[in-house]
N, C-alpha and C positions, 0 to 999 in steps of 0.2 A: 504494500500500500504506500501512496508518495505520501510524502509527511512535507508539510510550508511550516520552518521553523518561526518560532516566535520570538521577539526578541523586547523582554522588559525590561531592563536594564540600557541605559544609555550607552552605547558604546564610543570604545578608542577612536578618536578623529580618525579617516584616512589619508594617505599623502595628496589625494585631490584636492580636500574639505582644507587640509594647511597649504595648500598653494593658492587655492583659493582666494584664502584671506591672505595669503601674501601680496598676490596680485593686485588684488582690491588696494592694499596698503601705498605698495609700488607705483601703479596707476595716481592712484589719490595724489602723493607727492607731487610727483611731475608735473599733475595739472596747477597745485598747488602754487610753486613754484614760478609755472609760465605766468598762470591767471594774475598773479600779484604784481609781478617782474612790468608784466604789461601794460599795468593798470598804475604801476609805481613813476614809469618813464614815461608813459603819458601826460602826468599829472605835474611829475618833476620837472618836465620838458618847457611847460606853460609856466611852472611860478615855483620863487625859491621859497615859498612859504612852509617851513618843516611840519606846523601842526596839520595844515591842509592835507600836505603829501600823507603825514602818518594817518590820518582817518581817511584818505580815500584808499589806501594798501589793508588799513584794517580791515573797512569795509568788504572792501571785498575779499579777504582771508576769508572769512567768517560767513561771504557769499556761497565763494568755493568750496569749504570744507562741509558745509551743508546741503551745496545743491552735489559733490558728488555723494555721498553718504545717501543722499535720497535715491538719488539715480540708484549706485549698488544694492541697495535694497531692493527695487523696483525689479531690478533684473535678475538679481539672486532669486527673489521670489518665486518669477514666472519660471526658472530655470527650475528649482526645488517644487512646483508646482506639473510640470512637466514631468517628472522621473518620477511621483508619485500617479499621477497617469496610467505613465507605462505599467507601474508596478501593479495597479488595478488592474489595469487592461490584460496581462500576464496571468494574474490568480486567477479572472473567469477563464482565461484560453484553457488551465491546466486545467480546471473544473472537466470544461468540454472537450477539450482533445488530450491527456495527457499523453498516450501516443506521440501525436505529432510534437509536443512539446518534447517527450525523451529523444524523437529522433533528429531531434534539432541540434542536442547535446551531442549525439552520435555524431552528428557531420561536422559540427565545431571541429572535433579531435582531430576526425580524418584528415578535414582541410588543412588538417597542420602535423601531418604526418603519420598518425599513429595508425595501426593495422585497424578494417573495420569489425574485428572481433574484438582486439582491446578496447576501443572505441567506445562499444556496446556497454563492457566491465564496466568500464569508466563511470560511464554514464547512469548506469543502473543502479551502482553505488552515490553516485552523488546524487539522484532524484532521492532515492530512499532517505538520503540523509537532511537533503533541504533542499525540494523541486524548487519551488517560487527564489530560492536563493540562487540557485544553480542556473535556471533558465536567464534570470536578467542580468547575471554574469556574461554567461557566455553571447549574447545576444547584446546587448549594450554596454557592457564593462562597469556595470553596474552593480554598487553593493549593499545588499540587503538590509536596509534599519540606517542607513548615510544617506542622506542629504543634504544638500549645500544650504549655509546658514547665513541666510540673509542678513542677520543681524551679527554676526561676525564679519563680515564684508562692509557694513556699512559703518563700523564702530571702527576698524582697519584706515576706510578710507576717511573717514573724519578727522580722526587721529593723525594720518600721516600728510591730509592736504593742508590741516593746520599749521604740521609743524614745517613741513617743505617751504609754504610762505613765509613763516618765520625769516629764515634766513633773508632775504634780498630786503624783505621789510627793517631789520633792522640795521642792515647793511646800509639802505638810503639813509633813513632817519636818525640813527645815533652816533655815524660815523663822519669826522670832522669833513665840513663841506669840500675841505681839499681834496680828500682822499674819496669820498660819497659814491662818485660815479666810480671807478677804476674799484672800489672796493666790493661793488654792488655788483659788478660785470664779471670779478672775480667769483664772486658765492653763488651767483646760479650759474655759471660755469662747471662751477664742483660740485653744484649739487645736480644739475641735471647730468651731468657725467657720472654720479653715484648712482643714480636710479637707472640709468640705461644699463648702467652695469647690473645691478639687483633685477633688473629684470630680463636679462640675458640670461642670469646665473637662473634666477625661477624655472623659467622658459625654455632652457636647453639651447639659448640663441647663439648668436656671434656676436661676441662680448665687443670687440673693436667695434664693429659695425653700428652697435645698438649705442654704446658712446658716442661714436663720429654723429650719428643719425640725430640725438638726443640733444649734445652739444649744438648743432647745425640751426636745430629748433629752436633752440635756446639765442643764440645768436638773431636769427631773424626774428623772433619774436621783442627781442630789445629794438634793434633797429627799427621795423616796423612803428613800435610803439612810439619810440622818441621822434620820430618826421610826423605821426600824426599830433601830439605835442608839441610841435615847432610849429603845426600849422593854426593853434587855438591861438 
């Protein structure tokens, strides 16, 4: 008889569920970062007024760390809303076809090498031990009782687009006006070259590449900024 384990107990994050919220964190920064950088040098461009500059970078810190935090939510959601679907949609199939659900297992294997008599093994033991677990494994890479956690993602990117703008905000604002701009060109330099890195390194990407790319943005997002600020 196929037995759908049950799972009451919360279980261990999986490496998806923590990249995830890395992601979410990584992203968050970056935009952090541009968002403020862009909104600093526009601002700074028009007038040396430091209290003006510093509320209009807060301002929108506190824009951006809220509107992406909403966003990942929003999409974690539908995401974690989706694989709960499936996983519906999976426990009627097994109800009514378990058959074809087992031989679904059966072809997963084959496809990836194994003889289709051990296949079978395979398969017969892991339905008995937890079909509805087994099925949306093999079928979506999916793990039974894990779901992506929208509120880890949005608590990730709040956290980290706050503290990403940090840096250029007070780079303008409490660094001696001599040094202001060359100090402030310096800190999102290195920080957007931190986060292309972090998320090369998440991602499995090309670390140089996601830098060069990162830094490039970062760049033209200053420049952009500061000519539309020349022109207020």
């Amino acid at each position: 008889m196929l037995k759908v384990a049950t799972h009451m107990t919360k279980p261990k994050q999986t490496m998806a569920e923590r990249a995830n919220t890395l992601r979410a964190g990584v992203l968050g920064a970056n935009d952090g970062i541009l968002t403020v950088v862009g909104v600093l040098f526009s601002v700074a461009a028009a007038t040396s007024n430091h209290f003006t500059i510093f509320i209009a970078g807060l301002a929108d810190l506190l824009a951006c760390a809220f509107s992406m935090a909403s966003g990942e939510y929003a999409s974690v959601s539908a995401q974690k809303d989706t694989e709960k679907a499936v996983v519906a949609t999976e426990a009627a199939n097994l109800k009514r076809d378990a058959a074809g659900a087992h031989q679904t297992v059966v072809t997963y294997y084959t496809d990836r090498g194994v003889t289709p008599t051990t296949a079978a093994k395979i398969a017969t033991q892991l339905m008995a031990k937890d079909a509805l677990g087994t099925v949306i494994r093999v079928k979506y890479s999916l793990t039974l009782g894990h779901y992506m956690n929208p509120w880890d993602a949005a608590f990730s990117s709040l956290v980290a687009a706050a503290s990403g703008g940090l840096f250029p905000l007070i780079a303008m604002t409490f660094l001696p006006a001599s040094v202001a701009w060359p100090g402030t060109i310096l800190a999102v330099v290195a920080s957007v070259a931190l986060t292309g890195f972090l998320a090369a390194k998440f991602g499995d990407g090309l670390t140089r590449l996601a830098v060069g790319r990162n830094v490039i943005i970062g760049i033209l997002t200053m420049i952009i900024h500061y000519g539309i600020g020349q022109l207020m």
